[in-house]
N, C-alpha and C positions, 0 to 999 in steps of 0.2 A: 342878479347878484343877491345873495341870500345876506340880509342884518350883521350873524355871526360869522360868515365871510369876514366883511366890512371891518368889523369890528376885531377882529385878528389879526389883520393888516394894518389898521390903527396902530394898536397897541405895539406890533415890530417896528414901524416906522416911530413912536413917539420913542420907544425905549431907547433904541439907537441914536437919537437928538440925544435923548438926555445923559447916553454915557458920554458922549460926544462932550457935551457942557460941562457934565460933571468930572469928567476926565477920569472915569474908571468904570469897571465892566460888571462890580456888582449893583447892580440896578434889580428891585423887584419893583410892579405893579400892584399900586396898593389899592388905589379905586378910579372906576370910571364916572364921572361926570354924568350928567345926561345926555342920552346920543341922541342927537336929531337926525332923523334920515328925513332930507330935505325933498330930495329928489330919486327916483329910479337910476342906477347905472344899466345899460345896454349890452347886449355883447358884442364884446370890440371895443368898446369904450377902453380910452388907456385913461386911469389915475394918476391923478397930480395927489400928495401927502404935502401939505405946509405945516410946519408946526412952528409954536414961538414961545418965549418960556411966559410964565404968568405969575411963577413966585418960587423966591427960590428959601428954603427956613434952613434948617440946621439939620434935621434928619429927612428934609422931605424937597422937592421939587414937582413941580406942577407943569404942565406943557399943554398946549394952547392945538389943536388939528383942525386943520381944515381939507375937505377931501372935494376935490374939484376934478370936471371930464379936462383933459390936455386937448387944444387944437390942433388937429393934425392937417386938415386940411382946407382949402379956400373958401369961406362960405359958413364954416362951423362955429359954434358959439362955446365959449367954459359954461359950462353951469355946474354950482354949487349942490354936491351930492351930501354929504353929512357936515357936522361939526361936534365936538364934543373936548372935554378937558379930561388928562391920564394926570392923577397924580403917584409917583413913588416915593 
């Protein structure tokens, strides 16, 4: 899985929480955090997107990602593929 993959999928997943929160559809992306790519995804691997808000100001909201492999099957473990903060 290529970084800027990763990182495009982030940002639709964080955007989406945050109209969600913010309860309206204009939402832009104003900066990204630092991205830690913790770990390799595989192929096959299915993503888990967590997000949680982390501050919410007057013109701006911040959201919290964490990107983890989903267990699918008996014997597998999560592990923690990236984390980084989107603020708009």
């Amino acid at each position: 899985l290529f970084g800027g993959t990763l990182m495009a999928w982030i940002d639709e997943a964080c955007v989406l929480y945050a109209m969600c929160q913010m309860q309206t559809r204009r939402v832009v992306t104003l900066k990204f955090s630092e991205v830690l790519l913790k770990m390799p995804a595989h192929q096959g691997d299915i993503l888990e997107f967590s997000c949680q808000p982390v501050r919410a100001g007057k013109t701006s909201f911040t959201v919290a990602c964490a990107v983890n492999t989903k267990v699918v099957a008996p014997g597998e473990t999560s592990r923690r593929i990236a984390t980084c903060e989107v603020v708009f």
